[in-house]
SEMARRO-282662 format. One record per residue (C-alpha): residue number from 1; residue in one letter; x, y, z. Coordinates in steps of 0.5 Angstrom, whole numbers. Example, Ala and Ser with C-alpha at 12.3 -4.5 7.8 and 13.67 -1.06 7.14 Angstrom:
2
1  A  25  -9  16 .
2  S  27  -2  14 .
END
This chain:
105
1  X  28  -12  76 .
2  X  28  -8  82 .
3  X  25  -14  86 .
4  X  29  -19  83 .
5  X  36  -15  86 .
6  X  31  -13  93 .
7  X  30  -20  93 .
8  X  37  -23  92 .
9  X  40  -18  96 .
10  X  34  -20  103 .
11  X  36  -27  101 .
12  X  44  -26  101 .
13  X  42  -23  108 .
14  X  39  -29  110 .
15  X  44  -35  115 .
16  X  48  -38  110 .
17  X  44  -45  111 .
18  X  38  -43  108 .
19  X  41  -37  103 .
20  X  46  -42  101 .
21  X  45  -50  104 .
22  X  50  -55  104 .
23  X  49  -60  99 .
24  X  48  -67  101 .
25  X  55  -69  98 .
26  X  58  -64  102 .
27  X  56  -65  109 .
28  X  57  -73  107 .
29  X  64  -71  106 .
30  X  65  -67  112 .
31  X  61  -73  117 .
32  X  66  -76  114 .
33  X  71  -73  115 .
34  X  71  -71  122 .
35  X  70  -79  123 .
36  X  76  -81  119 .
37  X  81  -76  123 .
38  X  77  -78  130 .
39  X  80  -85  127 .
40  X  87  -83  125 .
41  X  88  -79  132 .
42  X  86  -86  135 .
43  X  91  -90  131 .
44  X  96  -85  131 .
45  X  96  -85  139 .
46  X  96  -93  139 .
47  X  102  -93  135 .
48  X  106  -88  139 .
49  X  107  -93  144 .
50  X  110  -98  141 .
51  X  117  -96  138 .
52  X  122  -91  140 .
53  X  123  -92  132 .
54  X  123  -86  128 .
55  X  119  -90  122 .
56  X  114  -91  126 .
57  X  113  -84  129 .
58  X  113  -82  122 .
59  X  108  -87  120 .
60  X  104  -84  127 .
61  X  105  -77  124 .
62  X  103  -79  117 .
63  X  97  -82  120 .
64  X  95  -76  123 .
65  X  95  -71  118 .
66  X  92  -76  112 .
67  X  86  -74  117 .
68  X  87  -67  117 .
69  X  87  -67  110 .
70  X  81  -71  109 .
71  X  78  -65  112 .
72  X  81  -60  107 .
73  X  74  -60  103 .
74  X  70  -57  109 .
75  X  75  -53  112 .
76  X  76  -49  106 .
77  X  69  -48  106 .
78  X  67  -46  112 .
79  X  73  -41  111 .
80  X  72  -38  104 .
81  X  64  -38  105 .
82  X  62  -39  112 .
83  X  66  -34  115 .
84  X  65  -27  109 .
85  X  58  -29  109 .
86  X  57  -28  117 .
87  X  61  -22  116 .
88  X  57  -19  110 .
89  X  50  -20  113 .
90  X  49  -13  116 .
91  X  51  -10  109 .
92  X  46  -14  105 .
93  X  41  -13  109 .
94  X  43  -5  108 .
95  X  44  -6  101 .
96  X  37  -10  101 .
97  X  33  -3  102 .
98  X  37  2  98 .
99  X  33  5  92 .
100  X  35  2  85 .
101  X  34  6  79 .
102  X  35  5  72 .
103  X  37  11  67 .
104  X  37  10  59 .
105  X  40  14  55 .
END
């Protein structure tokens, strides 16, 4: 037992791509998505020259963020596992080499 959670632990001390890799699918979608807003950016900019019309820089403006939603997925990853996991490192490393007894009463 103490060398499953001393091995979990220097394992959770690791970089977050070889402790928790990005599953394919999700690094598919994040490509994706960095392309898909690259895209959006670009229609966006070529619509806003066209009319001073408010629909069609509303349009312009839609276009822009439907890109920025396709990074939704990615984005909240990278903030809910990447950033803690980076800041936690150290203390799983600490913990790692703490000593673990078990006491059965």
């Amino acid at each position: 037992m103490r060398a499953a959670i001393r091995a979990d632990l220097r394992a959770a001390s690791l970089p977050l791509r070889i402790a928790d890799p990005l599953p394919r699918r999700d690094e598919v979608a994040a490509r994706i998505g960095v392309v898909f807003l690259f895209a959006c950016i670009a229609v966006s900019t070529g619509l806003d020259p066209l009319s001073e019309d408010v629909l069609v820089e509303g349009v312009s403006q839609g276009i822009l963020v439907l890109g920025w939603v396709a990074l939704w997925r990615p984005a909240e990853r990278f903030v809910t596992e990447t950033v803690p996991h980076f800041f936690n490192r150290r203390r799983h490393a600490e913990f790692a080499e703490i000593e673990v007894a078990f006491a059965w009463e």
